[in-house]
C-alpha positions in Angstrom: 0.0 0.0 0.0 1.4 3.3 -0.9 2.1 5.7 1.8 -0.5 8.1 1.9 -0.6 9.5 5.5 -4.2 11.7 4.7 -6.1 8.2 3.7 -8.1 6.8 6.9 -7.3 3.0 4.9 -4.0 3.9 4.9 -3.4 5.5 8.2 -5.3 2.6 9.9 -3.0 -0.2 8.1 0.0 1.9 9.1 -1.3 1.8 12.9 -1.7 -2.5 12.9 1.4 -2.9 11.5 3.9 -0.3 11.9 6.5 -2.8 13.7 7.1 -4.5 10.3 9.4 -3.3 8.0 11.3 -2.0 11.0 12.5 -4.2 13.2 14.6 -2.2 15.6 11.2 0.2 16.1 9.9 -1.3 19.4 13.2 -1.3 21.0 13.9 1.9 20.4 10.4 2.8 21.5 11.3 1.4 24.7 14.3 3.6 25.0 12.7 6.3 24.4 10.0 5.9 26.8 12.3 4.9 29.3 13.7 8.3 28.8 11.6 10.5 29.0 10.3 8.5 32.2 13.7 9.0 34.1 14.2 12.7 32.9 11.0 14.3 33.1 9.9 16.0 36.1 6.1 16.2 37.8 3.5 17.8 35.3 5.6 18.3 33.1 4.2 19.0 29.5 5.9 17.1 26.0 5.8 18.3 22.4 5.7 15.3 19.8 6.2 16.7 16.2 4.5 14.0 14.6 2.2 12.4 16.7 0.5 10.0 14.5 -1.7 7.8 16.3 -0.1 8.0 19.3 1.3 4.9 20.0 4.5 6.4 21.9 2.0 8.5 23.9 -0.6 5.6 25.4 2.7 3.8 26.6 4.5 6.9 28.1 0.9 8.2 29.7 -0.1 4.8 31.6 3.2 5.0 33.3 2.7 9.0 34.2 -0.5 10.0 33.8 0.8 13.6 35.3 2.3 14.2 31.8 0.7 16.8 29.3 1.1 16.3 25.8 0.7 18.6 22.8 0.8 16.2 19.8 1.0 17.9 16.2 0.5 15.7 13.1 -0.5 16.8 9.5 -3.0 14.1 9.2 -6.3 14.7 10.3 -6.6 10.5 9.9 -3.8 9.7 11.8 -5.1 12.4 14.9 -8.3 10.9 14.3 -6.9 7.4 15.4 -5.1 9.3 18.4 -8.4 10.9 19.7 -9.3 7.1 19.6 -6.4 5.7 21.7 -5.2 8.5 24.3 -6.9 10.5 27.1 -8.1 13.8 25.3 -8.1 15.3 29.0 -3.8 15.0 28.8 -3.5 15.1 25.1 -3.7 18.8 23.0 -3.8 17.9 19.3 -3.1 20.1 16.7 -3.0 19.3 13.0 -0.2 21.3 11.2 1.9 20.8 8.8 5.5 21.0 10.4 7.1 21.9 7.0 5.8 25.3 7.8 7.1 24.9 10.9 7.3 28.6 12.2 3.9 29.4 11.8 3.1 26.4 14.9 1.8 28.0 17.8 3.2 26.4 20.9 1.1 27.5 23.9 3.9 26.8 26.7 7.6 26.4 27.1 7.8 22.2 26.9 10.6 20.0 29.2 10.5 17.6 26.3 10.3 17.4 22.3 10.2 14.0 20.2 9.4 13.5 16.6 9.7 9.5 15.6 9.7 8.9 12.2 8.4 11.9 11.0 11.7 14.6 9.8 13.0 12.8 6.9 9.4 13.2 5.3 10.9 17.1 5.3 13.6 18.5 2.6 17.1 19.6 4.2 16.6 22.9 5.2 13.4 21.9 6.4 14.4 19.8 8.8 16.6 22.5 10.1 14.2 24.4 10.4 12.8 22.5 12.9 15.3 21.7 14.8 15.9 25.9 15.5 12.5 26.0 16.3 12.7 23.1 18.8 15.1 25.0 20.5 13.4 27.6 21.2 10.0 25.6 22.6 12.6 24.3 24.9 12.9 25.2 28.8 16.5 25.4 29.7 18.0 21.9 30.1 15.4 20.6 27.9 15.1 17.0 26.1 14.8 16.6 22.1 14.8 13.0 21.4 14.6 12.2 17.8 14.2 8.7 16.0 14.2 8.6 12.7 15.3 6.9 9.6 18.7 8.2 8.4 20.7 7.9 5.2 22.2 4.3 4.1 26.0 4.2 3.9 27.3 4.8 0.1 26.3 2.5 -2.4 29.5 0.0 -1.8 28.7 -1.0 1.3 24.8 -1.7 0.2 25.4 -5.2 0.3 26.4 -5.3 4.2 23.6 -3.4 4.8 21.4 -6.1 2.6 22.9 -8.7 4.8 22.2 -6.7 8.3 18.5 -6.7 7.5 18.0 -10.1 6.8 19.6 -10.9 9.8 17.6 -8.2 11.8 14.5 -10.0 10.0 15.5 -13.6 11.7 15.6 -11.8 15.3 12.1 -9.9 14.9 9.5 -11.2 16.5 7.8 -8.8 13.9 8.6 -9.7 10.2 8.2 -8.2 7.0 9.2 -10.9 5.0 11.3 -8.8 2.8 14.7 -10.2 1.6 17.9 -7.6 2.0 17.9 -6.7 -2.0 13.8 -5.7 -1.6 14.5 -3.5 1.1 17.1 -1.4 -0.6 14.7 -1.5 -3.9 12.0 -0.3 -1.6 14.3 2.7 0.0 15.4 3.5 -3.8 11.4 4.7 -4.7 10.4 6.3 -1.9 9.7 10.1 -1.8 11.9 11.4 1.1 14.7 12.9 2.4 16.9 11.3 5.1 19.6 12.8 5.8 23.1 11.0 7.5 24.0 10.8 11.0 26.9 13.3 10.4 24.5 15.7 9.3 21.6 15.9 12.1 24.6 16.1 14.4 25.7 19.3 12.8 22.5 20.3 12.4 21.6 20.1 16.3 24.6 21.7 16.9 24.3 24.7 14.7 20.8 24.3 16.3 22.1 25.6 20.0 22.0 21.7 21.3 24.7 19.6 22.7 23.8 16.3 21.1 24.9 12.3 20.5 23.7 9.5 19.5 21.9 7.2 22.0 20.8 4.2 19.0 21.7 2.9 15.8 20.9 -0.1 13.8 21.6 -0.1 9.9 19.3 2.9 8.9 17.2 3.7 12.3 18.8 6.1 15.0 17.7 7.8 18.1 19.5 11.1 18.9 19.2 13.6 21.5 20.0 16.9 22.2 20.1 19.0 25.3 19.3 22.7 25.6 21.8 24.2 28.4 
């Protein structure tokens, strides 16, 4: 099924099966939950760029249901599944489109910011964008965790990376049943714009953050960066 994040059909596949053809997603879910749990304080209120249907949310909030959350999606289908899963009484949803990212009106200063698999939808300088204007939603010593797909190695070293995904295929418990060679096809015709580690580093740095990386396995990475 082609991605098409504004179809309900679509959105509503994406939410049953969005731990295939990713099989590194749940643990880094974890780790980013786990986060957040150790790092926020009381009360404290989140901003997820790219909410979708909430799935990081209903975890996090049945562990602290103090938390406030401001999800912002584009997709009114995806928010529409969200409304369905969270408690609207902790969860503000917006639907924006965060490649117009400066025209987002963030009621509140936020502790946190995450965006999972949402900024390599966004060109380059978007995605810059976005980190400078995380930065500035940001209380001093705030958290930006970002997962997101990132750029494959060059071309030579395609066939390692074939061979690390079918064996990250024989440890999920969730499979695609994709062979390496269909999951670089599959990368090769899709409309988006990941960009390398080396480059969101930068980025977040030019950004105003002190930043590393906390994850990575073959094109999936969680990053954070501090505001101090």
């Amino acid at each position: 099924m082609k991605d098409d994040w504004h179809n309900p059909e679509f959105a509503l596949h994406w939410n049953k099966t969005a731990l295939e053809g990713n099989p590194i997603r749940g643990e880094q879910m974890d780790l980013l939950i786990f986060l957040l749990m150790q790092k926020l304080r009381s009360r404290a209120t989140i901003l997820d760029l790219g909410i979708g249907s909430g799935q990081i949310e209903e975890k996090l909030l049945a562990k602290r249901p103090d938390l406030t959350v401001i999800g912002v999606d584009s997709s009114q289908a995806m928010l529409d599944l969200a409304k369905q899963r969270l408690n609207v009484a902790r969860c503000h949803l917006i639907q924006h489109d965060i490649s117009n990212i400066e025209s987002l009106a963030v009621p509140l200063m936020v502790q946190a910011v995450i965006s999972v698999q949402t900024l390599h939808h966004l060109p380059h300088h978007k995605q810059r964008e976005v980190y400078r204007f995380i930065h500035q939603q940001l209380e001093p010593g705030g958290l930006f965790l970002l997962m997101d797909r990132i750029k494959l190695p060059d071309e030579p070293l395609h066939s390692v990376c074939s061979d690390m995904w079918d064996w990250l295929e024989q440890k999920t418990d969730h499979p695609s049943g994709k062979k390496g060679e269909q999951f670089l096809e599959r990368l090769q015709h899709k409309d988006d714009h990941p960009a390398s580690l080396e480059e969101h580093l930068i980025w977040l740095k030019e950004s105003g953050f002190t930043t590393g990386c906390l994850h990575l396995s073959l094109n999936r990475a969680l990053l954070v960066g501090m505001k101090v």
